[in-house]
N, CA, C and O atoms as a MOPAC input file, in Angstrom:
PM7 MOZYME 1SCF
protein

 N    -57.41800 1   105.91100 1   205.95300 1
 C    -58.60400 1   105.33400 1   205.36100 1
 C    -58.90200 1   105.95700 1   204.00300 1
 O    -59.16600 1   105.33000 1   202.97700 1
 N    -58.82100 1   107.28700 1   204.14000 1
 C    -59.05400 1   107.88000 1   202.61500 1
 C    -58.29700 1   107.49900 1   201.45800 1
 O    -58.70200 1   107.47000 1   200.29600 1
 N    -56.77500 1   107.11300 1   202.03700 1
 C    -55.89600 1   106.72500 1   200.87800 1
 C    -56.32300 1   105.18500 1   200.71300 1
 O    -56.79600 1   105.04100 1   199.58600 1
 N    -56.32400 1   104.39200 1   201.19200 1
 C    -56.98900 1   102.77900 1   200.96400 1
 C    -58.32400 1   103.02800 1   200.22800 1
 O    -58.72600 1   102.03700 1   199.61700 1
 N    -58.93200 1   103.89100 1   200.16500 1
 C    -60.58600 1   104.21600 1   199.12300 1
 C    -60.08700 1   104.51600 1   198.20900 1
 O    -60.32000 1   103.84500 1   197.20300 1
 N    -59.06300 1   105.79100 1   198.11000 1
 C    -58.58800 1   106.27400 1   196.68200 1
 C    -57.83300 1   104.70400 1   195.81300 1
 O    -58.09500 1   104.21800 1   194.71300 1
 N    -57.05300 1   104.36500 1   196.66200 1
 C    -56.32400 1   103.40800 1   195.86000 1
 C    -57.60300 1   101.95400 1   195.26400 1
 O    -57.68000 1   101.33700 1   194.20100 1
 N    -58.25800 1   101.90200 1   196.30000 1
 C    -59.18600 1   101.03800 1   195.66000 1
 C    -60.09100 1   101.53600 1   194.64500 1
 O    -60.32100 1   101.06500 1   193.53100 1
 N    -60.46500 1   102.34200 1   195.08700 1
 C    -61.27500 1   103.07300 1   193.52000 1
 C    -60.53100 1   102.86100 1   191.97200 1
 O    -60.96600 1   102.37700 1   190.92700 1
 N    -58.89500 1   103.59600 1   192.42500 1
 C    -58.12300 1   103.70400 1   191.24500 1
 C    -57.87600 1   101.91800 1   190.72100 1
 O    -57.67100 1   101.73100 1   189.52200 1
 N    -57.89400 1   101.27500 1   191.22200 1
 C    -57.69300 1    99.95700 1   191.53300 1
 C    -59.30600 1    99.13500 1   190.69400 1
 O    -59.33300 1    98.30100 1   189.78900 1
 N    -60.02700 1    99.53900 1   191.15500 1
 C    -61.32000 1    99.63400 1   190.48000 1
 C    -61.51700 1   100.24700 1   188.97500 1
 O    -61.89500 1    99.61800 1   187.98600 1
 N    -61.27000 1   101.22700 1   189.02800 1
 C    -61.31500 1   101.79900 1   187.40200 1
 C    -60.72300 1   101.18800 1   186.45100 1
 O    -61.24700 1   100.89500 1   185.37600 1
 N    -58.89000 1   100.81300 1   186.98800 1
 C    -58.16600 1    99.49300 1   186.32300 1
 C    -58.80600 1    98.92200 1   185.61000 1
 O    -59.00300 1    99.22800 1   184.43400 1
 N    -59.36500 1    97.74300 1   186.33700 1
 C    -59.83000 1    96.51500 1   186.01600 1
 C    -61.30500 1    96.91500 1   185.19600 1
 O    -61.42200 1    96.22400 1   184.18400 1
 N    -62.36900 1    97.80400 1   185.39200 1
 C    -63.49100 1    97.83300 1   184.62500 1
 C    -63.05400 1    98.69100 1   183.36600 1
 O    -63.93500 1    99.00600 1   182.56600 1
 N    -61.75900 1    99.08200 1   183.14700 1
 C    -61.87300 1    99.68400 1   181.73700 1
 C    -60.65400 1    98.48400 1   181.08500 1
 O    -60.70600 1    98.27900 1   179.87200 1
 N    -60.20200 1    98.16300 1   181.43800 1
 C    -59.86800 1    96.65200 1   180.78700 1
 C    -60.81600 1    95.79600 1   180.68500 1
 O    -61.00600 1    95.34000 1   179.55800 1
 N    -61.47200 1    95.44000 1   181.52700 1
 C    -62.83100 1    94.49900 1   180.95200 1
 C    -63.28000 1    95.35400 1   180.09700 1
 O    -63.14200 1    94.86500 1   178.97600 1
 N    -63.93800 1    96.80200 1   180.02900 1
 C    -64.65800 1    96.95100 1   178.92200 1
 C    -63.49800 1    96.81500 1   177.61500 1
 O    -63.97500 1    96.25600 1   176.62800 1
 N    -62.50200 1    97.11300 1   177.52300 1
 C    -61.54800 1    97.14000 1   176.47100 1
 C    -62.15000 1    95.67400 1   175.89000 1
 O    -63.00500 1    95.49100 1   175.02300 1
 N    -61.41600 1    94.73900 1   176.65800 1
 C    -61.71100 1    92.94100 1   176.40400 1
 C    -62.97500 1    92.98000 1   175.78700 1
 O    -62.88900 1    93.07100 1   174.56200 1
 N    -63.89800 1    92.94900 1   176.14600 1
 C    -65.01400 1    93.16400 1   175.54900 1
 C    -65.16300 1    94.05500 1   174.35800 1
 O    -66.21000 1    93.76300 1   173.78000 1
 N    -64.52800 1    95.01900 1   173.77100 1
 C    -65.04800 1    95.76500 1   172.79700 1
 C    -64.23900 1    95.04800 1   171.09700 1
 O    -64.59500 1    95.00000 1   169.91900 1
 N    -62.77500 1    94.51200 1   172.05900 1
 C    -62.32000 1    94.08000 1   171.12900 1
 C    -62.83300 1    92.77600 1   171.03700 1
 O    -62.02300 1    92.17000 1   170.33700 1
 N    -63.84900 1    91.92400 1   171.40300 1
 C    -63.94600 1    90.77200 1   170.96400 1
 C    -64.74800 1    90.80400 1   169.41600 1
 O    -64.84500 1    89.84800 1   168.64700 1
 N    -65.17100 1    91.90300 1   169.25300 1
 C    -65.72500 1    91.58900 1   167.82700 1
 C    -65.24000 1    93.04400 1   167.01100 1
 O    -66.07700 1    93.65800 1   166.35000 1
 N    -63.42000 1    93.67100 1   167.14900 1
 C    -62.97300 1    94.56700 1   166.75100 1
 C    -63.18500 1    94.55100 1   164.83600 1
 O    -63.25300 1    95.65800 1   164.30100 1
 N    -63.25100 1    93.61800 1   164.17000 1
 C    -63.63400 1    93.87300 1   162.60500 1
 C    -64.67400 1    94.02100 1   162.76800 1
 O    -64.84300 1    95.13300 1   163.26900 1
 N    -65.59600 1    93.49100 1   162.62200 1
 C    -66.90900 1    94.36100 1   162.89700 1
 C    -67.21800 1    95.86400 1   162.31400 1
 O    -66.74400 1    96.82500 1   162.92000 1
 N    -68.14900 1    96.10200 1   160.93800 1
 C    -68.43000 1    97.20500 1   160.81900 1
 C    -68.09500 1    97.52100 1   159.82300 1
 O    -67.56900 1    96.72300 1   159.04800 1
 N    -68.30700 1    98.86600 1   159.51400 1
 C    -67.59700 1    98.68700 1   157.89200 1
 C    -66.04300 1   100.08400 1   157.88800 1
 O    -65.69000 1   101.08900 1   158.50400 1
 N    -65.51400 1    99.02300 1   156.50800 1
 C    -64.24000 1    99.23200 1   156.44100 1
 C    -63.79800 1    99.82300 1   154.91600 1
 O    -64.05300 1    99.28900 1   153.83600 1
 N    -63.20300 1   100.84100 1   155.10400 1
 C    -62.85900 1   101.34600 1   153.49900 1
 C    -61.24500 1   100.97600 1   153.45500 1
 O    -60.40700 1   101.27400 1   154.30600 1
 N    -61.09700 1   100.43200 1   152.53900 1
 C    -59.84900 1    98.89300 1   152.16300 1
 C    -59.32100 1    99.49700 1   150.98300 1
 O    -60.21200 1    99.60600 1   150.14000 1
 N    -58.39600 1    99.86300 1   150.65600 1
 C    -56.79600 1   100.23000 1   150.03900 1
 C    -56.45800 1    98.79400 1   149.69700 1
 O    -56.46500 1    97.85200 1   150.48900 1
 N    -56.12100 1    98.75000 1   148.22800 1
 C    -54.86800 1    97.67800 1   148.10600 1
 C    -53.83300 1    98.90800 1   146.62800 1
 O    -54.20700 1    99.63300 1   145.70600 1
 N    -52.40700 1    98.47200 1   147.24400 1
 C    -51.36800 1    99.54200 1   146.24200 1
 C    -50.80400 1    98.33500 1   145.42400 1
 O    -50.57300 1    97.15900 1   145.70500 1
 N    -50.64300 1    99.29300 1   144.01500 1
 C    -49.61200 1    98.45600 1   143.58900 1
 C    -50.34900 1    97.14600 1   142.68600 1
 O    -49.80200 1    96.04600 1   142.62100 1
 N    -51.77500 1    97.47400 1   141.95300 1
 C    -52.35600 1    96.13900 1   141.52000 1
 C    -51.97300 1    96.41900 1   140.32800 1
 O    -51.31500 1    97.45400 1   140.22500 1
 N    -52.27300 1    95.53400 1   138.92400 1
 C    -52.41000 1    95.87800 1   137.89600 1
 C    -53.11300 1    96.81700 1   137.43200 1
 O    -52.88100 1    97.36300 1   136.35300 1
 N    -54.30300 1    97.18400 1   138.40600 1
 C    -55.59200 1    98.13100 1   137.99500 1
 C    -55.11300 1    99.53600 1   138.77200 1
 O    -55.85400 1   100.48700 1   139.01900 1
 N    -54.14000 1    99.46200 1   138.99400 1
 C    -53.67900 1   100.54100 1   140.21700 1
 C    -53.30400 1   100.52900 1   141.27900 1
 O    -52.39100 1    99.82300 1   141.70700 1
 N    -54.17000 1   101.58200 1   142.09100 1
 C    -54.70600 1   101.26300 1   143.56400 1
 C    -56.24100 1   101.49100 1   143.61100 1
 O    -56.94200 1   102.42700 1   143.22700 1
 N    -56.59400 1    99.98300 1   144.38300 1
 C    -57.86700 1    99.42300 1   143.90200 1
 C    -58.51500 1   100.19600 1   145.45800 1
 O    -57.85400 1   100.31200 1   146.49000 1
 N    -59.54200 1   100.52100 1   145.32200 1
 C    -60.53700 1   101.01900 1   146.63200 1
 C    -61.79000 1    99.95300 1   146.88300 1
 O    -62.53100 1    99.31200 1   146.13800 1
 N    -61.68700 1   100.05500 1   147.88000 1
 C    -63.13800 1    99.14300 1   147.96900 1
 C    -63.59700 1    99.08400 1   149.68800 1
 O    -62.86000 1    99.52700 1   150.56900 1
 N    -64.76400 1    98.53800 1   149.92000 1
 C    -65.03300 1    98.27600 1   151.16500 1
 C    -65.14900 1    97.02600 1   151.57600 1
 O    -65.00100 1    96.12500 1   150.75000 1
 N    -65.45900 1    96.70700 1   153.03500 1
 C    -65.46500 1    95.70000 1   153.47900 1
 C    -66.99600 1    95.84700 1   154.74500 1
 O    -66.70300 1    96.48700 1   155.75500 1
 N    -67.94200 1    95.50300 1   154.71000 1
 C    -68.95300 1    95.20400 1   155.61400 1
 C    -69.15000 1    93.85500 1   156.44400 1
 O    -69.77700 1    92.85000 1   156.11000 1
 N    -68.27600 1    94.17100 1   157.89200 1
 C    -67.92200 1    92.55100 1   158.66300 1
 C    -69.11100 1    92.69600 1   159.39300 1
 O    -69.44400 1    93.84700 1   159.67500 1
 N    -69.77200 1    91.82400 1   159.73300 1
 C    -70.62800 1    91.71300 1   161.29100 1
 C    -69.96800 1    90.34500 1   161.75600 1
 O    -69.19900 1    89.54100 1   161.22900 1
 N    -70.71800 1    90.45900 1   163.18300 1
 C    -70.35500 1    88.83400 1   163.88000 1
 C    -71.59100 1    88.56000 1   164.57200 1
 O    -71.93500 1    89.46100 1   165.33700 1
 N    -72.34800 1    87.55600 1   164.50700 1
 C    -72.82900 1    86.77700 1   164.73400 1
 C    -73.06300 1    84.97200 1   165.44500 1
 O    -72.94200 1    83.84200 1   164.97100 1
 N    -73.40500 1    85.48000 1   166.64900 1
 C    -73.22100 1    83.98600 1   167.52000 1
 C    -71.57100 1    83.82300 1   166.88700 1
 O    -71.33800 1    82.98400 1   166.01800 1
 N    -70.60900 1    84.62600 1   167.37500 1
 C    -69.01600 1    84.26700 1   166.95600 1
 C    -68.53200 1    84.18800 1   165.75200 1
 O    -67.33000 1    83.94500 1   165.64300 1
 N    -69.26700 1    84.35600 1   164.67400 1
 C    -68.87700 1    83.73200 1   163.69900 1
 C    -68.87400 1    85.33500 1   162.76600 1
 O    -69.88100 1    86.03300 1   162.64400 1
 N    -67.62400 1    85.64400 1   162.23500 1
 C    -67.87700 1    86.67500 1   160.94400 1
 C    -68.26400 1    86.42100 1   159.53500 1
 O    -67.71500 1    85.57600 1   158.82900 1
 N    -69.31200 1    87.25100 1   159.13100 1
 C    -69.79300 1    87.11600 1   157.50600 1
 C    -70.00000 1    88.56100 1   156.90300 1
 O    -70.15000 1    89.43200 1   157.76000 1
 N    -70.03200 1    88.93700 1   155.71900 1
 C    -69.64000 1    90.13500 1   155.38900 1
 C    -70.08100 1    89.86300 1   153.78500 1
 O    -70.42100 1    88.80900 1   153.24700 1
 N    -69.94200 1    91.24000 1   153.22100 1
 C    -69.89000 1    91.73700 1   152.10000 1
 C    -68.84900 1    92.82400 1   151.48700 1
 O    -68.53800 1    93.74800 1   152.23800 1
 N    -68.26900 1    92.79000 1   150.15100 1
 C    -67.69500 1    93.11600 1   149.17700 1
 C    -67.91500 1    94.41100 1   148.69000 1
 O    -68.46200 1    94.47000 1   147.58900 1
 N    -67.62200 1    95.45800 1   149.24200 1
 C    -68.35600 1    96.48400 1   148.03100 1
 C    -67.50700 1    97.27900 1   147.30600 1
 O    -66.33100 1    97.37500 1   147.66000 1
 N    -68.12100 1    98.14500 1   145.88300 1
 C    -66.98500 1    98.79000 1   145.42700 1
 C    -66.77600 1    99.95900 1   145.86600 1
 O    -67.25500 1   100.05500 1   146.99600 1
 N    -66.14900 1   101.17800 1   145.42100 1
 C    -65.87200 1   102.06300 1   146.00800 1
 C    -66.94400 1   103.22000 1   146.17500 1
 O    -66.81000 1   104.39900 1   146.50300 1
 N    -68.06100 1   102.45800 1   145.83100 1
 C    -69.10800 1   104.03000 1   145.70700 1
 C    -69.94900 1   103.09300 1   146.77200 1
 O    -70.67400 1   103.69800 1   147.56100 1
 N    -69.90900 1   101.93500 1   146.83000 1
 C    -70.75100 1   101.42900 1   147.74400 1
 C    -71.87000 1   100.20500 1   147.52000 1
 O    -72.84200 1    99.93600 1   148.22700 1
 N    -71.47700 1    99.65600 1   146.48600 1
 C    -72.74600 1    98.92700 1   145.53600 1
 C    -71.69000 1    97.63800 1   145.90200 1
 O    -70.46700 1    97.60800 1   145.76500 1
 N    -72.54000 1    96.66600 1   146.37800 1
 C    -72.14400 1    95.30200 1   146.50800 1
 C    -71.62200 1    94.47400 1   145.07000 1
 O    -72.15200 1    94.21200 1   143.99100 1
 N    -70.20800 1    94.21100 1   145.73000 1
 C    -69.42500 1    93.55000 1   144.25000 1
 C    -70.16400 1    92.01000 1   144.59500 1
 O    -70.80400 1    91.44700 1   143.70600 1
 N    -70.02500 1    91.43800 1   145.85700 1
 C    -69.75000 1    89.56900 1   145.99500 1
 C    -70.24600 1    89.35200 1   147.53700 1
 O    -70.57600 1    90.43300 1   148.02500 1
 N    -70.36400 1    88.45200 1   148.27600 1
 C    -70.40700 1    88.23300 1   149.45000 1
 C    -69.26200 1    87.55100 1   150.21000 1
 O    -68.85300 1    86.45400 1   149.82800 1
 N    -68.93500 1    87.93600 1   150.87300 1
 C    -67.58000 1    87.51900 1   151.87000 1
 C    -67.78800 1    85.54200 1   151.55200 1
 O    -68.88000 1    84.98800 1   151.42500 1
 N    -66.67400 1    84.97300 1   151.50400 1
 C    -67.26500 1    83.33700 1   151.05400 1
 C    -66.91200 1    83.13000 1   152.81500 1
 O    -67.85500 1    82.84300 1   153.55200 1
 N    -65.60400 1    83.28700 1   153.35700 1
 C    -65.25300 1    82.90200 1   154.89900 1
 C    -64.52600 1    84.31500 1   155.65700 1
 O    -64.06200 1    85.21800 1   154.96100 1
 N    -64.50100 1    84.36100 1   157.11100 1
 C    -63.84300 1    84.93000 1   157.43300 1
 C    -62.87500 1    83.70000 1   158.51000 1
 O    -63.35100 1    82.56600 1   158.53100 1
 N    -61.63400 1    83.93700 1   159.31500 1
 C    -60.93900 1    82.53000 1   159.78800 1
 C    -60.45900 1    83.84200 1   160.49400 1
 O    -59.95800 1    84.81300 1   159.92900 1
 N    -60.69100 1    83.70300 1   161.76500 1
 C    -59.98500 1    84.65100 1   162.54600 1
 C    -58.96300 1    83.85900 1   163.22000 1
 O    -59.40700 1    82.76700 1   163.57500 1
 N    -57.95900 1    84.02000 1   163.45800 1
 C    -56.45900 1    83.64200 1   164.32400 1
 C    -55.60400 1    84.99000 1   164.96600 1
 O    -55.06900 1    85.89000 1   164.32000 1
 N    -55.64500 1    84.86200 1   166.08400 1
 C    -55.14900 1    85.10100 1   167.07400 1
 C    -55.66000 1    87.27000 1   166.83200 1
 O    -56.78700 1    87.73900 1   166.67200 1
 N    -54.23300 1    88.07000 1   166.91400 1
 C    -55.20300 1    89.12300 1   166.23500 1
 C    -55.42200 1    89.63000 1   164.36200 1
 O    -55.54000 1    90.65800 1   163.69500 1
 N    -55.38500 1    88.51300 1   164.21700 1
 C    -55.62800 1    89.16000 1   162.72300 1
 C    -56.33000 1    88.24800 1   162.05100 1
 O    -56.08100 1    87.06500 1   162.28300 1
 N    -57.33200 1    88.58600 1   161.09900 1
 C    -58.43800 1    87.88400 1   160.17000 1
 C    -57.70900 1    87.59600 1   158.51300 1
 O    -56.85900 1    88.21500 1   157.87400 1
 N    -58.47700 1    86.41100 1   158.24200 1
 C    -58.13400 1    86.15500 1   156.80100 1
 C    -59.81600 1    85.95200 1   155.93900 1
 O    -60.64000 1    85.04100 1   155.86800 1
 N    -59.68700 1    87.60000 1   155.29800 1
 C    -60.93300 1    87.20200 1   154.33100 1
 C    -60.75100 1    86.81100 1   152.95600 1
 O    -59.89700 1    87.30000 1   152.21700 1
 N    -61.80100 1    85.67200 1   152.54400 1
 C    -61.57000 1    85.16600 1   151.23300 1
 C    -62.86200 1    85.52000 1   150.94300 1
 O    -63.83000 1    85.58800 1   151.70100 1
 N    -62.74100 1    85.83900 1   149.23000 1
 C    -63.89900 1    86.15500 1   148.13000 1
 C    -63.28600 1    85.64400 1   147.08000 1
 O    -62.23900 1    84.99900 1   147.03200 1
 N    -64.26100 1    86.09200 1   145.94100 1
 C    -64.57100 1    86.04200 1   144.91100 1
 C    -64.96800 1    86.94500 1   144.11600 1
 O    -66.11800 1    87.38400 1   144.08000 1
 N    -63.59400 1    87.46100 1   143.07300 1
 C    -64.35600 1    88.74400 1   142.32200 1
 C    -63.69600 1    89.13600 1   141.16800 1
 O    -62.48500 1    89.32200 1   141.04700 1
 N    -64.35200 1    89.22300 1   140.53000 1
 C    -63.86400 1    89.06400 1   138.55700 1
 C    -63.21000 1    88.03700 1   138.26400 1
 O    -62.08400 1    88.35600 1   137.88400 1
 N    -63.44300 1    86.56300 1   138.25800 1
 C    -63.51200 1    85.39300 1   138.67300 1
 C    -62.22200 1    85.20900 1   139.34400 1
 O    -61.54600 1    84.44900 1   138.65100 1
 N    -61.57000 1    85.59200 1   140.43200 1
 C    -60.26500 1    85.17400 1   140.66300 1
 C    -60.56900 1    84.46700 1   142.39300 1
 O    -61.73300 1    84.66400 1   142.74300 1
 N    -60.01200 1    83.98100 1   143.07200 1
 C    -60.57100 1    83.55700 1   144.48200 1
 C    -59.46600 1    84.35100 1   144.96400 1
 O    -58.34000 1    84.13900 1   144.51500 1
 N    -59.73500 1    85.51900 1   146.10000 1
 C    -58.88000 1    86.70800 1   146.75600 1
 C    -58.50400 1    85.98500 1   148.31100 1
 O    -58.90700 1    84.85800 1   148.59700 1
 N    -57.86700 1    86.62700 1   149.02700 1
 C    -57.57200 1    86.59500 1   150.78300 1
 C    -57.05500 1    87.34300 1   150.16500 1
 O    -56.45000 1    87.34300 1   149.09300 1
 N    -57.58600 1    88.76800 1   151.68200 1
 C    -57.05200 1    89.25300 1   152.66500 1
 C    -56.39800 1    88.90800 1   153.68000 1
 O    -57.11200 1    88.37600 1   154.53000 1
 N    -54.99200 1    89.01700 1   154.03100 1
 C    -54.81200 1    88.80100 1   155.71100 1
 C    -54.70000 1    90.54500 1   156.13700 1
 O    -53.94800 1    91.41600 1   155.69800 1
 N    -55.69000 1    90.59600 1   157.07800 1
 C    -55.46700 1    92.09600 1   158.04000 1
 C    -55.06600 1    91.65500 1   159.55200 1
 O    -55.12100 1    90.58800 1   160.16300 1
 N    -54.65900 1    92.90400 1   159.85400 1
 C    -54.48800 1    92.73400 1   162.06600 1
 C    -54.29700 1    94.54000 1   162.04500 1
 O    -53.94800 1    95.37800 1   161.21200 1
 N    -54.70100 1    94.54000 1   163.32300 1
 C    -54.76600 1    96.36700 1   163.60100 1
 C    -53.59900 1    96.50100 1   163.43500 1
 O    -52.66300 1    95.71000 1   163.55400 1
 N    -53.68100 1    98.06900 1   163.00400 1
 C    -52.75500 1    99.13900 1   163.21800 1
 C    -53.15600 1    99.83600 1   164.55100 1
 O    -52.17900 1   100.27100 1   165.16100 1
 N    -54.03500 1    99.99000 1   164.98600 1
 C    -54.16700 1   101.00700 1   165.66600 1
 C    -55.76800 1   100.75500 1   165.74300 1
 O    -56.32100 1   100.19000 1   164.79900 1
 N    -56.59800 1   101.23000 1   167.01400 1
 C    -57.88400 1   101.00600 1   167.10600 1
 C    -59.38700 1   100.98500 1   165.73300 1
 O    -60.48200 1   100.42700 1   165.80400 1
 N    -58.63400 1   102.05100 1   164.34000 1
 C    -59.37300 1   102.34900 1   163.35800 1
 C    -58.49900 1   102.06300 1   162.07400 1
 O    -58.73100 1   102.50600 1   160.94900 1
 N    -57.67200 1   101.41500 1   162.36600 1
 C    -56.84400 1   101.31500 1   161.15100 1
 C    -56.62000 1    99.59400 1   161.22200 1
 O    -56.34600 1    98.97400 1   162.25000 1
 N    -56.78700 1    99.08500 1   160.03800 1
 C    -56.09500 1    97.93500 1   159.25100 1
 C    -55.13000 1    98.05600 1   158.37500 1
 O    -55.07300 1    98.83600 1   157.42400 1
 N    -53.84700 1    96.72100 1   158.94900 1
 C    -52.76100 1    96.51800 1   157.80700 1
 C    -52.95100 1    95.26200 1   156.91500 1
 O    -53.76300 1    94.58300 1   157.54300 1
 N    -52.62300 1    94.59900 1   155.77200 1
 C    -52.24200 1    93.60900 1   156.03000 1
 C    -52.20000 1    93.29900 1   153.92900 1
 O    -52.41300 1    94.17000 1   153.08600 1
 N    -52.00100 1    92.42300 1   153.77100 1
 C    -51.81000 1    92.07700 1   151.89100 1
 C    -52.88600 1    91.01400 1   151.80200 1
 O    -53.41900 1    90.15000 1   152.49700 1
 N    -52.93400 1    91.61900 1   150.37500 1
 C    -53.94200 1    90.30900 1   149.28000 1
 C    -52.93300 1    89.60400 1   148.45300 1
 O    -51.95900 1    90.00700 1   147.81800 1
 N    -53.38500 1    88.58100 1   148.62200 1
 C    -52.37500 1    86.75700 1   148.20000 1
 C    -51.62600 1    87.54100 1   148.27000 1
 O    -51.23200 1    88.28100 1   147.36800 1
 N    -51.31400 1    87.50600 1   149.34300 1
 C    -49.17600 1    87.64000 1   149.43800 1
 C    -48.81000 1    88.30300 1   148.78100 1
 O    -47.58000 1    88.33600 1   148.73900 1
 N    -49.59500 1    89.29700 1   147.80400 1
 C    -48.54900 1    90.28300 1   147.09900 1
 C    -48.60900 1    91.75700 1   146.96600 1
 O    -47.62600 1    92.32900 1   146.49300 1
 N    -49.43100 1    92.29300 1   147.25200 1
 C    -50.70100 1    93.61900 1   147.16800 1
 C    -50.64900 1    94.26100 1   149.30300 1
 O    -51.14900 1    93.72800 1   150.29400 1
 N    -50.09700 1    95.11000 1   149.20400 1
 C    -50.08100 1    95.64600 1   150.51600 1
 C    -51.54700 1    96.44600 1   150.66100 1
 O    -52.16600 1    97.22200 1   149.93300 1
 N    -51.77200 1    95.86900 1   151.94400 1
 C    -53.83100 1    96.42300 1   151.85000 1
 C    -53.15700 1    97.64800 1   153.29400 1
 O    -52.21400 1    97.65500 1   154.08500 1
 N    -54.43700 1    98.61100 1   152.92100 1
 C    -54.41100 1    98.91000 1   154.26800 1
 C    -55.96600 1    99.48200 1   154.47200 1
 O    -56.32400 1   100.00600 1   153.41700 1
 N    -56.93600 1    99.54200 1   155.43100 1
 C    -58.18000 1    99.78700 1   155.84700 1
 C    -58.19400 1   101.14200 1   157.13200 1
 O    -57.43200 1   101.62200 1   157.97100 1
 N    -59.35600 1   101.29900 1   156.70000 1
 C    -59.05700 1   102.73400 1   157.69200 1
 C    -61.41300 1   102.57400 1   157.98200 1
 O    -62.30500 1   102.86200 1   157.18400 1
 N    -61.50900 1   101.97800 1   159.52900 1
 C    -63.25700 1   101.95600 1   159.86000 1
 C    -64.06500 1   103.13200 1   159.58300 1
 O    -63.75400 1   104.24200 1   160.01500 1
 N    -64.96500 1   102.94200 1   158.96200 1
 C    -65.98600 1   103.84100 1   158.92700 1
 C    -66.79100 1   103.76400 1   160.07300 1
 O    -67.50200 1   102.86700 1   160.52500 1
 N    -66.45400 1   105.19500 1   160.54000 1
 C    -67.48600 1   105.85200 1   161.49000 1
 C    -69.00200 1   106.33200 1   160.84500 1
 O    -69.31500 1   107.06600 1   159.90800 1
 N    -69.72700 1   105.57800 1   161.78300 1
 C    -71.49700 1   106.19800 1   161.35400 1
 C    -71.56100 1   107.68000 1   162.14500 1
 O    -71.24600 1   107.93000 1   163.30800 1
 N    -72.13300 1   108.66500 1   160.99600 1
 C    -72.22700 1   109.64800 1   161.68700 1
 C    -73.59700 1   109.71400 1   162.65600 1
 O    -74.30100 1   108.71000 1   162.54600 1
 N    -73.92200 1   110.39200 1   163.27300 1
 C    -75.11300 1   110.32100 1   164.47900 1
 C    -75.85500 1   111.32300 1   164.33300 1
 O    -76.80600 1   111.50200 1   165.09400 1

């Protein structure tokens, strides 16, 4: 009997830390993001990214590297695990495509040519 409790327990823990997983990643961009692109004409460009989600839907803001809002996110288009953000900034129209690296890390390029990479900002407490 004790081993049929243990195994159900362990059996139990399974499944509620995968549901919470499922759940945490349903709104994994979310939050803010300090965004790397290498290799531009201007260098390597720094900047942030501020995603929320709302009733499903992501909207966000642009900022530069000290923190002062460049533009407002125009769409975010999420597919499967990775997001495509488009803006607007020093008149050019940008995408991002990102997808995790790893729980705090983003990979991914601007228009197809500019290798991005993002790394989440933690709020301190």
């Amino acid at each position: 009997m004790k081993k049929a409790s243990l195994v159900l327990t362990i059996l139990l823990s399974f499944l509620f830390a995968s549901n919470l997983k499922a759940q945490t990643n349903e709104a994994f961009y979310a939050g803010k993001w300090k965004i790397t692109v290498f290799g531009t004409p201007y260098g390597d460009v720094k900047m942030g990214f501020v995603i929320e989600k709302k009733e499903g839907k992501y909207s966000g803001i642009v900022q530069d590297s000290t923190g002062v809002e460049i533009t407002k996110i125009s769409s975010i288009e999420e597919v499967a695990k990775s997001i495509t953000v488009s803006y607007n900034a020093m008149g050019y129209d940008l995408t991002v495509q990102l997808e995790p690296a790893d729980d705090d890390n983003l990979k991914g390029i601007l228009n197809n040519m500019f290798d991005t990479k993002g790394i989440r900002v933690k709020e301190s407490k």
